[in-house]
Backbone bond lengths (Angstrom), bond angles and torsions (degrees), N, CA, C in turn:
res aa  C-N    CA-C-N  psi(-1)  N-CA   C-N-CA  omega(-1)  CA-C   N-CA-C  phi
1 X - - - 1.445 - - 1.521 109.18 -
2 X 1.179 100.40 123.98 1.890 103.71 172.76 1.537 108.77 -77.99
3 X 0.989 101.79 152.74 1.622 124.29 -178.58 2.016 117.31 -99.53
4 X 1.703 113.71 77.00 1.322 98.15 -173.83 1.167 138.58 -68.64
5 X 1.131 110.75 120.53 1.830 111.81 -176.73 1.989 124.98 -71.55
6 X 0.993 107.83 162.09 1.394 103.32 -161.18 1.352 89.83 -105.02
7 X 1.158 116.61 145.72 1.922 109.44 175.71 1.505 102.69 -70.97
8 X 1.336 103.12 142.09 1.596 113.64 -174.75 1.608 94.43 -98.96
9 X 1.347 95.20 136.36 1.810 119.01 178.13 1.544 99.36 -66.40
10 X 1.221 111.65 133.10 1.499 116.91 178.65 1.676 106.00 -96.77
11 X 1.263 136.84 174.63 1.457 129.47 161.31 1.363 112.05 -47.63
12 X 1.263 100.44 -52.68 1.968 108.43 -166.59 1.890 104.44 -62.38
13 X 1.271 123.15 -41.96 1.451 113.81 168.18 1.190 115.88 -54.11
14 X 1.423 123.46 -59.51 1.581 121.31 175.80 1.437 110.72 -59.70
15 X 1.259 138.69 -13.14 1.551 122.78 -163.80 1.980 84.44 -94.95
16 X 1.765 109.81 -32.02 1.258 71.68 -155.87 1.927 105.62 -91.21
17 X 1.493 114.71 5.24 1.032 141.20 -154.20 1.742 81.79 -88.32
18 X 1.123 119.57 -52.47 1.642 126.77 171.26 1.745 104.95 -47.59
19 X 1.287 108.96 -96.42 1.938 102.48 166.04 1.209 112.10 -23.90
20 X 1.350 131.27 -57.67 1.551 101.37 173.65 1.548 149.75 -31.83
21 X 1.533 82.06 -51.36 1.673 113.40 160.28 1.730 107.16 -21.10
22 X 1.743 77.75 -92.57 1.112 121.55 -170.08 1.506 106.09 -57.21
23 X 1.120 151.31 -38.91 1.943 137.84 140.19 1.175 122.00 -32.36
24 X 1.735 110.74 -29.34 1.519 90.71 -161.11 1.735 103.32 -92.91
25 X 1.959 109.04 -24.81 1.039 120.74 163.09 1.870 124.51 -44.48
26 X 1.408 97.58 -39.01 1.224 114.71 -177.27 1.635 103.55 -60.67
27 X 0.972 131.30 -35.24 1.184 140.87 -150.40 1.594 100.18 -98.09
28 X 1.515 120.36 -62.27 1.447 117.70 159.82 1.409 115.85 -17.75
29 X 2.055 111.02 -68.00 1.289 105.30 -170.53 1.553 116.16 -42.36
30 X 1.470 109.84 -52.27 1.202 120.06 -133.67 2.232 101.06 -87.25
31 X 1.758 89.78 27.35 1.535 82.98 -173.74 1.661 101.52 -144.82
32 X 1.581 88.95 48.03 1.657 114.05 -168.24 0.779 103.21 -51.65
33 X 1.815 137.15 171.26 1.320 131.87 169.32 1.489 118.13 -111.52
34 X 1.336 116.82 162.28 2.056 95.73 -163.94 1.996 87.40 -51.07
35 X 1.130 120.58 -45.45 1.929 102.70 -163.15 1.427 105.66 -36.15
36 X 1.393 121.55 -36.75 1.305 118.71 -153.65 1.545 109.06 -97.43
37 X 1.042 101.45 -25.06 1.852 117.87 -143.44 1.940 99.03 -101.31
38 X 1.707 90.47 93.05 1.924 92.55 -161.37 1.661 108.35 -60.56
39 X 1.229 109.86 -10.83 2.010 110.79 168.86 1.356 119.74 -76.01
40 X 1.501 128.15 4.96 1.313 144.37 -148.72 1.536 100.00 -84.73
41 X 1.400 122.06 -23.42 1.100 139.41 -159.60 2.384 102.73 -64.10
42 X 1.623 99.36 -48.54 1.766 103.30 171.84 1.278 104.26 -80.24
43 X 1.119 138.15 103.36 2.058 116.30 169.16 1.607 102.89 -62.84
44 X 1.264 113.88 165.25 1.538 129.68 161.62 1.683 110.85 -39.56
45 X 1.738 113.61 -26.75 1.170 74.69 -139.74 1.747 75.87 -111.99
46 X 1.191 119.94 14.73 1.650 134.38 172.57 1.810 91.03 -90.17
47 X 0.926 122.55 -53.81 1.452 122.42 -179.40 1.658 120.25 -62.24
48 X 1.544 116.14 -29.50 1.121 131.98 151.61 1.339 117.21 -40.44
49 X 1.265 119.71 -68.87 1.517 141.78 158.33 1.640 111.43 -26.59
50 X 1.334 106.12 -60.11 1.618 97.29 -176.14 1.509 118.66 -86.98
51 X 1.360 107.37 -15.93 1.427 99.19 173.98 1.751 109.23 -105.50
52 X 1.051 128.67 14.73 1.253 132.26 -171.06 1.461 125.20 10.76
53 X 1.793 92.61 83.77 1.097 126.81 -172.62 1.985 114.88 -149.17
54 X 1.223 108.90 155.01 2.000 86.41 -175.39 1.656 101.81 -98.45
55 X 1.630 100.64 170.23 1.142 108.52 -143.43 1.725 102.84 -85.92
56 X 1.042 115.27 6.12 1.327 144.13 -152.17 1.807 79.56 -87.46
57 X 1.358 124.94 -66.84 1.237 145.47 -119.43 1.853 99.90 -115.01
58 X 2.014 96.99 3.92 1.396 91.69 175.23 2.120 103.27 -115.17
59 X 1.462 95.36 175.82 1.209 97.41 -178.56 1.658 101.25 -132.92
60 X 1.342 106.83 166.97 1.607 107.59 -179.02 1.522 102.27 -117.21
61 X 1.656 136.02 139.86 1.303 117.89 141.07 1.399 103.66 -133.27
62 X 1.273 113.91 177.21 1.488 133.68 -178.28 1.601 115.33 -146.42
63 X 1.417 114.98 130.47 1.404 105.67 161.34 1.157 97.89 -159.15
64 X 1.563 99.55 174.93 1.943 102.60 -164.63 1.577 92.88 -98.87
65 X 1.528 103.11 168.37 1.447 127.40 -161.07 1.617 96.67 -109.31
66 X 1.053 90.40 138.16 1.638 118.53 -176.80 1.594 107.15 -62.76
67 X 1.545 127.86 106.36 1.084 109.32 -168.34 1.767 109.11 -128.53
68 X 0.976 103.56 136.22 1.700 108.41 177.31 1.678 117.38 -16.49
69 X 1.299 122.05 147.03 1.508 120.67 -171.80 1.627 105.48 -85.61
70 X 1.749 102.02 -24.52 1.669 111.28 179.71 1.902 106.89 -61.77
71 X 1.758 99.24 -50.29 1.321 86.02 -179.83 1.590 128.74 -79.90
72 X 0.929 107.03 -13.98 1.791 115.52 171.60 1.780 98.22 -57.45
73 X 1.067 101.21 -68.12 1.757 106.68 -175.08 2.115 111.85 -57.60
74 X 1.221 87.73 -13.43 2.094 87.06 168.69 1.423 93.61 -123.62
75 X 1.269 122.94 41.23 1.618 125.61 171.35 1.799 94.17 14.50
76 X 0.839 151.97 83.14 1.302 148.74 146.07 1.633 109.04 -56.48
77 X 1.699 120.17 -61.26 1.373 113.60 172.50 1.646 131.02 -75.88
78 X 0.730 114.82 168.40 1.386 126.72 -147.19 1.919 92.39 -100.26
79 X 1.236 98.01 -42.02 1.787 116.50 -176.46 1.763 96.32 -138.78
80 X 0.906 109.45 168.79 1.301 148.90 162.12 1.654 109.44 -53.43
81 X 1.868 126.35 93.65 1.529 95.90 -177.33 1.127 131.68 -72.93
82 X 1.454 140.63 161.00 1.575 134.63 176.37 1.401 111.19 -113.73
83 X 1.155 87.94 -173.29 1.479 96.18 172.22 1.555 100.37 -162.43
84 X 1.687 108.17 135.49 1.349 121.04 -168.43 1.328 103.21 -114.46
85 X 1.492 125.56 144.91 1.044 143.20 170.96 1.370 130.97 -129.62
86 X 1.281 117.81 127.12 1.812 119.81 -169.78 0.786 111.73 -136.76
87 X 1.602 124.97 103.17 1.486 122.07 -170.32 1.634 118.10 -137.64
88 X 1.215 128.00 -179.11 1.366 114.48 -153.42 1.625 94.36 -101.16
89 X 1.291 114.63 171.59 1.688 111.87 175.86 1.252 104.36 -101.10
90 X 1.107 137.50 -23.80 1.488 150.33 -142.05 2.219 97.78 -136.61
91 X 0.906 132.51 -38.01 1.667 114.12 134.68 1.281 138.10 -119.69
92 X 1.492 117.73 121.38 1.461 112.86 -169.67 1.457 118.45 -71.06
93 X 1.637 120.30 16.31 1.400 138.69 176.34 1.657 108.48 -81.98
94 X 1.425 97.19 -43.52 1.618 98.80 -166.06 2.013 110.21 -89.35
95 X 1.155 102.45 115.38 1.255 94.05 146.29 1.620 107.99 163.49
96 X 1.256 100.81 -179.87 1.728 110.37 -169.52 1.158 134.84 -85.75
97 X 1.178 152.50 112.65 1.581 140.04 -167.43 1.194 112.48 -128.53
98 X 1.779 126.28 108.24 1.516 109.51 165.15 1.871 102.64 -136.20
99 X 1.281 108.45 167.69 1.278 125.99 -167.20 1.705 93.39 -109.84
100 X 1.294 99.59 128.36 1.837 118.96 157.22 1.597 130.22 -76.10
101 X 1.146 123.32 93.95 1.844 111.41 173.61 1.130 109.31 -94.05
102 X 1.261 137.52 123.84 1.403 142.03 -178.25 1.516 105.94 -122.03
103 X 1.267 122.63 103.48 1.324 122.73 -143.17 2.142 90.68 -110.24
104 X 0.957 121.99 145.97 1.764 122.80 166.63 1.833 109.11 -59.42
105 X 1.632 110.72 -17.55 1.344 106.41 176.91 1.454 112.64 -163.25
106 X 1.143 103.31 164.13 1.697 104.32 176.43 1.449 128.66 -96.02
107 X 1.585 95.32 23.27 1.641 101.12 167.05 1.473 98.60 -97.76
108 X 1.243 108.48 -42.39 1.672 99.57 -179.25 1.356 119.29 -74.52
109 X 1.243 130.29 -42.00 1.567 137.96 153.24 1.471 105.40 -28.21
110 X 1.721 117.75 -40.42 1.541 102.56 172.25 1.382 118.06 -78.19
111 X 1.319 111.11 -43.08 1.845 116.66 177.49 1.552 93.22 -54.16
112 X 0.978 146.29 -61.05 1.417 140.95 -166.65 1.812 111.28 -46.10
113 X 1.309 103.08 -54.52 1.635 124.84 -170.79 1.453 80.00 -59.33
114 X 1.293 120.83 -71.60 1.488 108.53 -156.95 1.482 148.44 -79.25
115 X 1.497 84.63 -6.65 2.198 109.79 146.47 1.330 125.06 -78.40
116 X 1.631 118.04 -22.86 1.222 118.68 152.27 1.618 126.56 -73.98
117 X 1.744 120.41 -34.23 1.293 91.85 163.79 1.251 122.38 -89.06
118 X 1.346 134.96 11.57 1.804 141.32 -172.21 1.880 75.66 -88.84
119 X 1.458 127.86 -58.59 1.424 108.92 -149.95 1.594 105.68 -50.48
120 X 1.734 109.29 -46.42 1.284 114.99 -157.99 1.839 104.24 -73.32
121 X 1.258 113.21 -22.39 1.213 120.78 178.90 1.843 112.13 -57.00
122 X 1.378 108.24 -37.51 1.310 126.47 -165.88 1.521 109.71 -89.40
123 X 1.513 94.58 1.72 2.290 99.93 175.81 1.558 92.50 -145.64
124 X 1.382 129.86 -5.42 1.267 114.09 -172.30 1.164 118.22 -148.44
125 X 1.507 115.67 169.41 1.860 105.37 165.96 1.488 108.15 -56.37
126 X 1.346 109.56 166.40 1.779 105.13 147.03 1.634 122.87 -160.08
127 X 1.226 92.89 114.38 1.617 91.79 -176.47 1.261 116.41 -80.34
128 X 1.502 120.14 138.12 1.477 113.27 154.59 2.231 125.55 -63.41
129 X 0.941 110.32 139.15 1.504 113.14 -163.18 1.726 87.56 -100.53
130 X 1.325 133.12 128.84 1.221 123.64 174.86 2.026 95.81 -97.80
131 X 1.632 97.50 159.99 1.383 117.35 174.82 1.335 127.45 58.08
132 X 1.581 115.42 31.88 1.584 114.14 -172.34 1.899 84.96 -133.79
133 X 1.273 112.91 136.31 1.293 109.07 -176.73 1.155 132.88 37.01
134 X 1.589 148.34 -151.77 1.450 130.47 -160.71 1.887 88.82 -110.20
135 X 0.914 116.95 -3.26 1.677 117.04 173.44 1.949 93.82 170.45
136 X 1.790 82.59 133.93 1.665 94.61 166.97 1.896 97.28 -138.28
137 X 1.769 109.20 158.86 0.929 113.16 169.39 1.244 113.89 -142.86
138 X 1.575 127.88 143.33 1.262 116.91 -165.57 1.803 104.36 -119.89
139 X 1.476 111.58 109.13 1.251 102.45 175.48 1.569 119.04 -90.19
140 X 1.539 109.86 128.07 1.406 115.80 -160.84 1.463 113.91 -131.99
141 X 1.510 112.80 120.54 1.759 101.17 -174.15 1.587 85.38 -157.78
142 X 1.069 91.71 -166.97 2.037 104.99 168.77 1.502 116.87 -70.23
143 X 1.535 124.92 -16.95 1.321 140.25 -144.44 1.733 96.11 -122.32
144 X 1.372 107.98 -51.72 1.596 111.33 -167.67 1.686 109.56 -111.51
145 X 0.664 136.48 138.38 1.786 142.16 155.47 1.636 116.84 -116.25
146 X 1.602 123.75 62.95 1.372 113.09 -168.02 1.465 102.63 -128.43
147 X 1.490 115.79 145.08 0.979 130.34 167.56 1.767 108.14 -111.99
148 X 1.379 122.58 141.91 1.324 133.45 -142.08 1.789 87.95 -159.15
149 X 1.416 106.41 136.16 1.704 113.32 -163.62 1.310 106.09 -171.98
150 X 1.389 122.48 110.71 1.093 130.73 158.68 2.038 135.39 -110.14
151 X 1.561 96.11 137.10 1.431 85.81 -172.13 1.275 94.47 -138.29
152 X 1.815 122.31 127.47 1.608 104.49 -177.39 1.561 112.71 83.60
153 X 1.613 80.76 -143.39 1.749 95.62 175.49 1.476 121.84 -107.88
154 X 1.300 102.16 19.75 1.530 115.17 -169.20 1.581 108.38 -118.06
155 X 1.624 110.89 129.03 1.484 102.71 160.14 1.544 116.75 -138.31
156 X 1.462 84.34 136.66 1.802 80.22 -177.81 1.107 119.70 -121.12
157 X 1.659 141.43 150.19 0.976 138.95 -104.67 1.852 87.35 -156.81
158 X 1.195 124.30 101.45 1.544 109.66 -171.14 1.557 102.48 -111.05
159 X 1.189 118.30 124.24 1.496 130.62 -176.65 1.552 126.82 -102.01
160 X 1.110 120.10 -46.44 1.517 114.20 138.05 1.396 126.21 -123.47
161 X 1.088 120.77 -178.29 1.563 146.18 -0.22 1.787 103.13 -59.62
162 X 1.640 107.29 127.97 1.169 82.52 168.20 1.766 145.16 -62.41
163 X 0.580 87.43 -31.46 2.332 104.63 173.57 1.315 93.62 -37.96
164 X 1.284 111.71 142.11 1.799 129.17 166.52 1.249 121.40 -59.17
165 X 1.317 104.10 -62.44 1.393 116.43 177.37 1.681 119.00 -56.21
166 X 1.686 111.28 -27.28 1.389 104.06 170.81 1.225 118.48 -71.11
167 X 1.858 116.85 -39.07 0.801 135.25 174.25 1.599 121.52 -63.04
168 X 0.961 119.60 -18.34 1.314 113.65 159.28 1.424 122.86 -86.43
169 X 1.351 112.49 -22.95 2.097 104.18 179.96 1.320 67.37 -83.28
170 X 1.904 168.88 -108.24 1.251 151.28 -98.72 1.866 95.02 -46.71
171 X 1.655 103.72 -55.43 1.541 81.51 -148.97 1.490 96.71 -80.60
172 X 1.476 123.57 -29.76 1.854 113.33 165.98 1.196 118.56 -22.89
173 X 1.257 112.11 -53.63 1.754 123.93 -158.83 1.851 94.36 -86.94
174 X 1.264 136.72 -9.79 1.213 131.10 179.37 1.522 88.92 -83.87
175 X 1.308 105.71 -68.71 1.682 108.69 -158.79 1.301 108.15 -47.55
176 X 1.439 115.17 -30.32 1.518 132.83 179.14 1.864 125.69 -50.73
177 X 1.209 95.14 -35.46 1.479 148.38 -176.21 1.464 132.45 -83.62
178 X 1.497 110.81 -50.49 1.464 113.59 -163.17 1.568 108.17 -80.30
């Protein structure tokens, strides 16, 4: 009687049997649903709208922002901040960029807001923006294009399009949104 052997897994089957995994997981994440998906707030086809472009021809990403080891360990945020991006495939000119602060409170959400407009104050103009969240400011020169908005415990931080006026339906339609 022969004795059948089982094929023995080599490294290279398991490494790639591992990546498999891990691609197909990749792929789950990356087909979040608006419940899940914290950029959900512009759709394609609101972003379409401001960059006048079709919605066909935009893309979405998200990833979280690199944040100090001091503030992780005094949890200051509430979540993890991000930063969302929506940009066109077909021009690498057009598209949207803003950053999420989701703070545990709105005393620190204010200390935060208000070292960001003293920084920009100290290299740039800065206007106050009346009627968009509980205070927005837009620092505007040759150097900066930012709109900066706080409501609550949240501040968000909109980086392009540079233009004001885009930049203001961006953060309308956030506050509109969140």
């Amino acid at each position: 009687m022969q004795v059948k052997r089982l094929p023995q897994l080599s490294t290279i089957s398991i490494l790639f049997f591992t990546l498999g995994l891990l691609c197909t997981n990749s792929k789950i994440l990356a087909l979040e649903t608006d419940d899940t998906n914290r950029c959900s707030a512009i759709t394609l086809e609101n972003a379409a709208t401001i960059l006048v472009v079709s919605p066909n021809d935009l893309q979405k990403n998200r990833h979280d922002v690199m944040v100090s080891p001091d503030d992780i360990q005094k949890k200051i945020y509430n979540r993890t901040p991000y930063i969302c991006t929506i940009r066109s495939k077909s021009n690498f000119l057009k598209f949207i960029t803003y950053v999420t602060y989701v703070y545990n409170d709105t005393g620190q959400a204010r200390i935060e807001f208000n070292k960001m407009q003293k920084g920009f104050e100290s290299i740039s103009k800065v206007d106050l923006i009346p009627d968009i969240g509980n205070e927005t400011f837009w620092a505007g020169d040759n150097r900066f294009q930012r709109m900066v908005s706080i409501k609550g415990n949240v501040v968000i931080d909109v980086l392009s399009p540079k233009d004001f006026k885009l930049q203001t339906q961006v953060i309308r339609l956030l506050w509109e949104n969140f």
